[in-house]
N, C-alpha and C positions, 0 to 999 in steps of 0.2 A: 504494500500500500504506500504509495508517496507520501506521505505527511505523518507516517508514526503516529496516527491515533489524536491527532492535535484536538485541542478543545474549540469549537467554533460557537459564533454568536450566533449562527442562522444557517441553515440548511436547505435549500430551494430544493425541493424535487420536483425535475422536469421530466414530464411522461413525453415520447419522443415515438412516434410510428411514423415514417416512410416521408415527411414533410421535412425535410433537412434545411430550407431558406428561414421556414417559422421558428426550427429549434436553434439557428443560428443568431435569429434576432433577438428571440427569448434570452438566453443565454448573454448576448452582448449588453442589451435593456439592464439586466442584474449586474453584472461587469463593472457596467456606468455609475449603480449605486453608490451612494457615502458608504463610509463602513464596507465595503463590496471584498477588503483585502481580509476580512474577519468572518467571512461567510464562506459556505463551499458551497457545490453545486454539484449533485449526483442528478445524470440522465440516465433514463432507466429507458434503454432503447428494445420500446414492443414488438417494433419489427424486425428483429434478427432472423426469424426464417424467413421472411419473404423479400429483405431490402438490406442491402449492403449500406445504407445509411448508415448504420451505429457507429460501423467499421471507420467510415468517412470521419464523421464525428470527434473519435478516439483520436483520432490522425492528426486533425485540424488541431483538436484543445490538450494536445499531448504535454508539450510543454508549457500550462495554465496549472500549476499543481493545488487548484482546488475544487480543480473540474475534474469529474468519475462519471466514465462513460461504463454503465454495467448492461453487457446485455441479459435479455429475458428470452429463454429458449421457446418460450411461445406470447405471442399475445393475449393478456389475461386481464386485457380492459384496463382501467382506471384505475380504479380497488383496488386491485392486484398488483399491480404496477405500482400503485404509493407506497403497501408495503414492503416489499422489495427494497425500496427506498428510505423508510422510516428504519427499518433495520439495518441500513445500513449508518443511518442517519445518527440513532442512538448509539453504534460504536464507536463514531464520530466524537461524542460529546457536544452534539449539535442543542443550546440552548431552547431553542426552537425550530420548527419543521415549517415551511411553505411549499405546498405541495399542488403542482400548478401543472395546465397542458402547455405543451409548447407554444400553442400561437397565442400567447398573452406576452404582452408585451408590460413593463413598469415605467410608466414613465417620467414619477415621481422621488428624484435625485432623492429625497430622504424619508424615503419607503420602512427603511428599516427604523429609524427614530420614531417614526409615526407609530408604528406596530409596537414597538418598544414602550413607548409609551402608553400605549392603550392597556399594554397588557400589565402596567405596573398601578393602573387606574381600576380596571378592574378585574383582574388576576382571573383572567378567562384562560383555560384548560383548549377547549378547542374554540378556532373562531372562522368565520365565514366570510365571503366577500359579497358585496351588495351587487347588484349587476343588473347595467344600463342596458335599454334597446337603444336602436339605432340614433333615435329622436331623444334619446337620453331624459324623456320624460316618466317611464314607465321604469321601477324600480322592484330587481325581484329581488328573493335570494335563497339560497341552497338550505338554508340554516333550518331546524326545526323551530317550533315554535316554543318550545322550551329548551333550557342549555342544557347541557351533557353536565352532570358533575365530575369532577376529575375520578370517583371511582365509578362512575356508569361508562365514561371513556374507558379508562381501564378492564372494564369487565368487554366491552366490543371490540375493545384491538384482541386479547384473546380469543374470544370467539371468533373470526372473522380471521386469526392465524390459525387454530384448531382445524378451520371448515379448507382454508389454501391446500393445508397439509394432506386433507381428505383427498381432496381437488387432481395434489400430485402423484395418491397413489392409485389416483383411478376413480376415485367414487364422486357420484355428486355433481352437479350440474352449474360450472361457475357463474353460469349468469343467473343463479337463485340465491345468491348473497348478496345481492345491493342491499345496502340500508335506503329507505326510499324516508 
């Protein structure tokens, strides 16, 4: 592993299939950040059996030693793909996790202050992004209507490792584990 295990403020996990210009701007976007030399960036490239992309990828941010290009022997969606990344994320010593698809772009130089701050205001466990349509009038977001408490988190990142693990030895049907 390049970095010996270092302790990082933020950890981007970029989910990466077959779109290599999105995962390049993605990736550059975080780069630009404040704070950008204290963060790492694992690409969990989904496309590895169908697209030499990953490969590419690996190539290009070789020498960036905070970028981890891992690939995934198969695409396993979203979910799947974050944790792959959360795990690796936690060996890391990564403070905190952002766990983003490729074509999101930051374009907020102090992205990680703002988040930083939020989360020292009120010490949220998991958090969501708000998210504009086109006309930036209409505001959804991914988030349930109640929060997670840090041990309901904790009880669904198990579950939802338990059910992967089913997953790899055969059983089970991945796309029956979304949390919706």
């Amino acid at each position: 592993m390049k970095n010996n295990l270092l302790k990082y403020h933020c950890c981007f996990i970029v989910l990466h299939y077959k779109t290599i210009e999105d995962t390049r701007v993605c990736v550059n976007s975080i780069l630009k950040l404040e704070d950008a030399e204290n963060s790492v960036i694992v690409i969990i490239d989904n496309s590895f059996t169908v697209s030499d992309t990953g490969t590419l990828l690996k190539s290009e941010f070789k020498n960036i030693p905070q970028i981890f290009v891992i690939p995934n022997k198969e695409n396993t969606f979203f979910s799947f793909g974050n944790n792959l990344g959360y795990a690796f994320a936690k060996r890391l010593g990564a403070e905190f996790v952002i766990m983003t698809n490729n074509d999101i772009i930051f374009p907020q130089r102090d992205f990680y202050k703002k988040v930083k701050r939020k989360m020292n205001k009120s010490q949220f466990f998991i958090c969501g992004p708000n998210i504009l349509d086109l006309t930036s009038e209409c505001a959804t977001s991914p988030i349930a209507w109640e929060c997670l408490t840090e041990k309901e988190a904790e009880q669904d990142i198990v579950f939802y490792m338990k059910e992967c693990e089913k997953i790899k030895r055969g059983g089970g049907n991945k796309r029956d584990y979304y949390r919706i």
